[in-house]
Each structure stands twice: as C-alpha cells, then as structure tokens.
C-alpha positions as CSV (number, residue, x, y, z in Angstrom):
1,X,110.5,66.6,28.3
2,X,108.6,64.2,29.8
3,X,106.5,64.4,33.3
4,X,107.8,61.4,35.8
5,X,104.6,60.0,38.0
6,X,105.8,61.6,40.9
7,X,105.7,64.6,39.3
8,X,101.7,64.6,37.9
9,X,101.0,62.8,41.4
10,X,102.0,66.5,42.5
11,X,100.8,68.4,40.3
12,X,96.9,66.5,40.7
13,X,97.2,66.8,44.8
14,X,98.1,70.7,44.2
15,X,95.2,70.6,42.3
16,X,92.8,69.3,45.0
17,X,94.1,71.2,47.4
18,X,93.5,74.3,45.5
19,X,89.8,73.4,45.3
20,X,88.8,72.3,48.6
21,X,90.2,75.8,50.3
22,X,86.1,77.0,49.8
23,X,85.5,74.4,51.7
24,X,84.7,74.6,55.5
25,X,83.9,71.6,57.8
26,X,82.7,71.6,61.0
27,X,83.0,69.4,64.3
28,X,80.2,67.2,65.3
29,X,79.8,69.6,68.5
30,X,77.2,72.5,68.1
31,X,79.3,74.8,71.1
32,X,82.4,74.3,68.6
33,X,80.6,75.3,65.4
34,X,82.1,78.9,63.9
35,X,80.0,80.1,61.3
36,X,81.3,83.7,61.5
37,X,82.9,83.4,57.8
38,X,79.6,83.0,56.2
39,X,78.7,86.5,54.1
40,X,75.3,87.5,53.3
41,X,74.3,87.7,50.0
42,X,76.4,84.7,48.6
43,X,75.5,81.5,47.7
44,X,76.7,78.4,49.6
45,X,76.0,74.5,49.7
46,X,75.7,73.1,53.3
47,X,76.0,68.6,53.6
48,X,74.2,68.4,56.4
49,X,74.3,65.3,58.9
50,X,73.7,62.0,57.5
51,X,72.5,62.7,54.5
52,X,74.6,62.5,51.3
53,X,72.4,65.9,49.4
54,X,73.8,69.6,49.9
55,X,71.5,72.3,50.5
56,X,72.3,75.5,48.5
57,X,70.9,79.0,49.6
58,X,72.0,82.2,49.4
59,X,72.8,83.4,53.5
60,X,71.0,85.6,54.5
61,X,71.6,85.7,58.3
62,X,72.3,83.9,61.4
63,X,69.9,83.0,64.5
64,X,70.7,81.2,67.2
65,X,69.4,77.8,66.3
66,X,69.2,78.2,62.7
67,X,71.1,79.6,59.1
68,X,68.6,81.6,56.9
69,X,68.6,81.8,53.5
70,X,66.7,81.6,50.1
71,X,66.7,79.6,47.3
72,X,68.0,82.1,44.7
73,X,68.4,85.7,44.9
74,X,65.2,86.4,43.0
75,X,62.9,84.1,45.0
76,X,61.4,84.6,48.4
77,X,61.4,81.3,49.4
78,X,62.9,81.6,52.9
79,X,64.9,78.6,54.1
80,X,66.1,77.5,57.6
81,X,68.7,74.7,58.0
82,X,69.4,74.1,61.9
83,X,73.1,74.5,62.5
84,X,73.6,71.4,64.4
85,X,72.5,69.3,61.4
86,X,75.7,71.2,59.4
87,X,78.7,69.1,58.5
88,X,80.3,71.2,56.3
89,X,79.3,74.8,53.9
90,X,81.0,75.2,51.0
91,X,81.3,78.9,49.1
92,X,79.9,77.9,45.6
93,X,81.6,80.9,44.1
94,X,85.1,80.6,45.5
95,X,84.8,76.9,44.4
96,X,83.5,77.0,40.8
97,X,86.6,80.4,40.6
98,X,89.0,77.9,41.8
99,X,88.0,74.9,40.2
100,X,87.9,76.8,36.8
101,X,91.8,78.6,37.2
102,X,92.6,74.6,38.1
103,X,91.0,74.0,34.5
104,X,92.9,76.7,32.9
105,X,96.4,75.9,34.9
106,X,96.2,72.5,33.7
107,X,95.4,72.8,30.0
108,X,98.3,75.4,30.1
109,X,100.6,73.4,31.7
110,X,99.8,70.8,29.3
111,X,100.2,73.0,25.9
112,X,103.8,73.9,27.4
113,X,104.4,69.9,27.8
114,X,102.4,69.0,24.5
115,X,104.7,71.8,22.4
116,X,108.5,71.3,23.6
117,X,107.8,67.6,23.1
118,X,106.9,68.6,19.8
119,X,109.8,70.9,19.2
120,X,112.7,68.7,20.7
121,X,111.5,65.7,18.2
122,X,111.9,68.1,14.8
C-alpha cells in the first residue's frame, strides 16, 4: 500500500496545522491587541516587531503598557516587553506537546506503511 503525493501533501499540512494552534498573532493595532489568553506562570516566546529574535519569559502579569515576566522560573530577573512591539506569543509548552505527538503520529503512521508493504510482498 503505497501513499499517493496527494495524500502525504495531506498528511504534512495536517501536521502544520496541528503545530501552529499554540500559536497566537496579533494585528499591527495596539486598541485590537487581546492578550487575555496569556496564563501566569507558563512560559511563552513573543516575535516582537521587526525583529526576527523571540523573547521567552514566563508571564507573570499584565500592565497597561507592558507584559511582565522573568527569565526562568527560578530567576528574578524581571522582564518588560511593551505590547505594541508584540507580533505574535506563542505557548512554548502547548507547542513542544504538539510538535512531539506530530513526531509520534508520524513515525506511527509510517511503521503501519513500512510493515503491510512488507507483509503484502512475502
């Protein structure tokens, strides 16, 4: 049983869909930004606005200019990123959980290929 290129071109976009859902971006307008779904305690990586480098913290709280955070759970180091320099903030555990069952999925997938190949050919 052999996959048709239609068919992996499927599987591959289910795959990257399935990894960006930690992912949230935001508009270019401050008064449109919604940064409700951030939790405190976790970690997350902000891009911020033309830069190419993310920022990771652990949230701690919102003001009403800024995101605060620190670097690691165990340091003090207090960060502030301005929320208008924010394009997007992405959950770094949702995204390594997700990116990891995508791993799994696959090499799964492929076993099941791999051995009924195997087995119609005998």
């Amino acid at each position: 049983m052999r996959l048709s290129l239609s068919a992996k071109s499927v599987l591959v976009a289910a795959a990257f869909i399935f990894s960006s859902c930690a992912t949230t971006k935001y508009p270019d307008d401050v008064n449109q930004k919604n940064f409700s779904n951030l939790r405190s305690g976790k970690p997350y990586s902000f891009k911020l606005k033309g830069s190419s480098e993310r920022k990771k913290i652990v949230f701690s709280n919102l003001t009403k200019d800024s995101i605060i955070g620190y670097s690691t759970n165990k340091d003090s180091l207090r960060i502030a990123i301005a929320k208008s320099n924010v394009t997007e903030s992405k959950d770094v555990k949702k995204s390594t959980i997700s990116t990891a069952a995508i791993a799994i999925g696959t090499v799964g997938v492929a076993a099941i290929i791999l051995s009924s190949t195997r087995a119609t050919k005998n």
